[in-house]
C-alpha positions as CSV (number, residue, x, y, z in Angstrom):
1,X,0.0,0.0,0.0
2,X,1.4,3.3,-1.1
3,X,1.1,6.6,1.2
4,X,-0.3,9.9,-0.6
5,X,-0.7,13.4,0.1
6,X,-4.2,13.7,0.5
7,X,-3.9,10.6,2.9
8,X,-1.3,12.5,5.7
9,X,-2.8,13.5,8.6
10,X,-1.5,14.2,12.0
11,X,-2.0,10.9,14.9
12,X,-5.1,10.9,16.8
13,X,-4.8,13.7,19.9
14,X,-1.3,15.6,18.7
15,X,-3.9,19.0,17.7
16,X,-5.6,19.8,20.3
17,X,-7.7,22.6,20.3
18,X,-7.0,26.4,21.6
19,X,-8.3,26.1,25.6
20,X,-11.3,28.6,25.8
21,X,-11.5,30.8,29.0
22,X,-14.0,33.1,30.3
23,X,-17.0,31.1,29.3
24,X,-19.2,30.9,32.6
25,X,-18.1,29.5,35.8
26,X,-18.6,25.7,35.1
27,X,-15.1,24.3,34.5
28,X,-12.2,25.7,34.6
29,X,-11.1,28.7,33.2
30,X,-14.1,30.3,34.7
31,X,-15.3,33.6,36.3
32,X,-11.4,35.3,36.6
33,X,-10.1,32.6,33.3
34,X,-6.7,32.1,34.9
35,X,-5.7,35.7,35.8
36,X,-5.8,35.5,39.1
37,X,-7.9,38.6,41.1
38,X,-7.9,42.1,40.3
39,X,-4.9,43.9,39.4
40,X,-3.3,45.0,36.7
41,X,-2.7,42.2,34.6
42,X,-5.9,40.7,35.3
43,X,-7.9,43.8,33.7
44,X,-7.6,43.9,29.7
45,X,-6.1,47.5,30.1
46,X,-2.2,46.8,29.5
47,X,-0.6,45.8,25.9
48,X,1.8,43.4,25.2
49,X,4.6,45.5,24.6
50,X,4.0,47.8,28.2
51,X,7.8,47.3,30.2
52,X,5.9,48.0,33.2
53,X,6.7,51.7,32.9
54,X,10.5,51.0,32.1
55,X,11.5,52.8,29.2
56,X,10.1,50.8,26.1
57,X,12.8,49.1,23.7
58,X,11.6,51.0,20.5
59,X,12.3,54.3,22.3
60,X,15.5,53.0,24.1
61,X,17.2,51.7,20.5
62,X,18.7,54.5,18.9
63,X,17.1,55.6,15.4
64,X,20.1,57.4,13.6
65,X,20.5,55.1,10.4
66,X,24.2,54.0,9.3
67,X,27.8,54.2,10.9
68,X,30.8,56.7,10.2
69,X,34.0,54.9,10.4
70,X,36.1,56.7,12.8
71,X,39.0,55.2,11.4
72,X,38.4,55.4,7.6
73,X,41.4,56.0,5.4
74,X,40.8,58.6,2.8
75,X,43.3,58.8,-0.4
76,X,43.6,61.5,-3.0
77,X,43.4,59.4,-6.3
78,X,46.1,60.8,-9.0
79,X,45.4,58.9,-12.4
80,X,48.2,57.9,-14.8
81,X,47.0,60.7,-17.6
82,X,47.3,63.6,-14.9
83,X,50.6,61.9,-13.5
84,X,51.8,61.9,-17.8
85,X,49.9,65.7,-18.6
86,X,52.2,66.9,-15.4
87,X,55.3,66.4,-17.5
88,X,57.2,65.9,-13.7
89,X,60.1,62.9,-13.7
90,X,59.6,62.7,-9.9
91,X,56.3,62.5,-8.2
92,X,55.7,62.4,-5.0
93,X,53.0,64.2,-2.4
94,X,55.0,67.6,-2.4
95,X,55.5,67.9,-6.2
96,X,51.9,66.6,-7.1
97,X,50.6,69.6,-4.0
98,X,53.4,72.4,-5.6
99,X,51.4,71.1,-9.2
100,X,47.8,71.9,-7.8
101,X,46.9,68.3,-8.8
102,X,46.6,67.2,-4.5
103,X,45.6,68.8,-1.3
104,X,48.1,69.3,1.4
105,X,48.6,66.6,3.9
106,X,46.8,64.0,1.6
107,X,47.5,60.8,1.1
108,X,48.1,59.8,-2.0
109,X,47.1,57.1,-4.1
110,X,47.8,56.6,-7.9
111,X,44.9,54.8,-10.2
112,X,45.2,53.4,-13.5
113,X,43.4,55.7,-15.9
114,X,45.3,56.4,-18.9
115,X,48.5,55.1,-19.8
116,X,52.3,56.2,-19.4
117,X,54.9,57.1,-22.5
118,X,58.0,57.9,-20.3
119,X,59.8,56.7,-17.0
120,X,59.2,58.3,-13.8
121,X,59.8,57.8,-10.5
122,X,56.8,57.5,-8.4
123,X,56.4,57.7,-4.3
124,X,52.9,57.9,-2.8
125,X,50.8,56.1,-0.1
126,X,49.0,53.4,-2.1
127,X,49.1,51.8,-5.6
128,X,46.1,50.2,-8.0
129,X,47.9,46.7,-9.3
130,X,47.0,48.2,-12.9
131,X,48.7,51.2,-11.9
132,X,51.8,49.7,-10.7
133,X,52.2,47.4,-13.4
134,X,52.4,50.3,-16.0
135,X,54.7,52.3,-14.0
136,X,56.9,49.2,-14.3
137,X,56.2,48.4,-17.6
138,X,57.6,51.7,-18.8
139,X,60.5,51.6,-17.0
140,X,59.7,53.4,-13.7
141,X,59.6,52.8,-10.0
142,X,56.9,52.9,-7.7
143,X,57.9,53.7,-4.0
144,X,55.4,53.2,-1.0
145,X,55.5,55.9,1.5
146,X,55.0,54.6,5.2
147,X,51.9,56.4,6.2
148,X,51.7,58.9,9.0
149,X,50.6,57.2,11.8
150,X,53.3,54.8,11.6
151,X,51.9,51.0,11.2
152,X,49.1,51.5,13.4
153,X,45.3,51.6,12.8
154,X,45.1,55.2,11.5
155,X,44.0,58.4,14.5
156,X,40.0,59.0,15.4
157,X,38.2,61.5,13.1
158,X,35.8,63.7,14.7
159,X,34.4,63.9,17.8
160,X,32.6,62.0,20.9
161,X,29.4,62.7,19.1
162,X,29.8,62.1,15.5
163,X,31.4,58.7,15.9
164,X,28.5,57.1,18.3
């Protein structure tokens, strides 16, 4: 004999129905239906979600979407076309900032856009592998500068309030 869908049912006694209180006083869960007397709890007056005048958890969570990385790392990019346009044989942080083409005190790192014709000597914070590999390719050399917080995770920005 083969079993079907339409044949499954659960054994004899394992659903049992919901127990129904409150329905006159013959039985149990009669007259108070198994809340005790008086009070509080026993009245239909307080939700679900009541903390018993605690502060509630959807007013103790804090609302302010998303996180600002205190410790976030944030480069200057410097593409190969600017680095060739420049016309410079030695780049570095201080010749890219005398150029105009960076901010002072940025770190620096160079991206692959464009392509390079000449060799030049390159020292910044951070290389893109494409990057690197045509710097090498036409005969220059990258150099990584240590950054300036030493080998550290890098110093907090902002303040007691903007990092929470």
């Amino acid at each position: 004999m083969t079993i079907k869908i339409h044949d499954l049912q659960p054994p004899k006694g394992s659903n049992r129905g919901k127990k129904r209180v409150g329905r006159g006083i013959a039985g149990k869960g009669g007259k108070t239906a198994g809340r005790g007397t008086k009070g509080q709890k026993a009245r239909g007056s307080v939700p679900a979600r009541f903390e018993g005048g605690q502060m509630p958890l959807n007013i103790r969570i804090p609302k302010l979407k998303g996180f600002n990385n205190p410790f976030r790392v944030e480069y200057q990019g410097i593409n190969l076309d600017s680095i060739e346009e420049s016309g410079m044989d030695e780049i570095s942080p201080a010749a890219l900032q005398a150029k105009g083409l960076a901010h002072k005190g940025a770190l620096i790192k160079v991206l692959g856009r464009g392509d390079l014709t000449r060799k030049v000597t390159v020292k910044a914070h951070a290389f893109s592998k494409s990057a690197e590999a045509a710097i090498t390719a036409a005969g220059g050399t990258v150099e990584i500068l240590p950054k300036p917080w030493g080998d550290r995770r890098p110093p907090v920005q902002g303040n007691q309030f903007a990092n929470r």
